[in-house]
N, C-alpha and C positions, 0 to 999 in steps of 0.2 A: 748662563754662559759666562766664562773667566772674559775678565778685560783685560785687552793686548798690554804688554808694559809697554812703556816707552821706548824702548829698543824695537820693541818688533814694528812701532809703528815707523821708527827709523827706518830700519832694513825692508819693510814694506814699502817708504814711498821713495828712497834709496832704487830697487827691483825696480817697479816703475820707470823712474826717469831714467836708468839705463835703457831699458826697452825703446821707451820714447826716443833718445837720441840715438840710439841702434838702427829706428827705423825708420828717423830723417835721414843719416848718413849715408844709407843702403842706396836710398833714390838721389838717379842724376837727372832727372826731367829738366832737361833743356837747358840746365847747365853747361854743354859743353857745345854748346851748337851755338852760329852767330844769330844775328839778328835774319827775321824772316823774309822782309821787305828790304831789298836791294836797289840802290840808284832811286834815294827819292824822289831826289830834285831836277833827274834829265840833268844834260852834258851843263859843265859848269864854264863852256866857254864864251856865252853872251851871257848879257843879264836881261831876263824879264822883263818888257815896259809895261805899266798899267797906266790904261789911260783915262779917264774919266766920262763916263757917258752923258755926254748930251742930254738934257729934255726937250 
């Protein structure tokens, strides 16, 4: 079998990483949508006391 010259192995991995960034581009998974978890923290108009438990 002939070995590829150096061009074809260009334009072969050239095809390739087109492809490849063709077919991250494509996909928006949850790209365009906010966060899933809403209102972490509860109303932010007290603040939290932590007290320390007794033994």
């Amino acid at each position: 079998m002939a070995e590829p010259t150096n061009e074809d192995l260009k334009k072969k991995f050239r095809e390739a990483l087109e492809k490849k960034n063709h077919r991250s581009a494509v996909s928006t998974d949850h790209k365009d949508a906010g966060s899933k978890v809403g209102n972490v923290h509860g109303p932010a108009d007290h603040q939290k006391m932590f007290r320390r438990k007794s033994v």
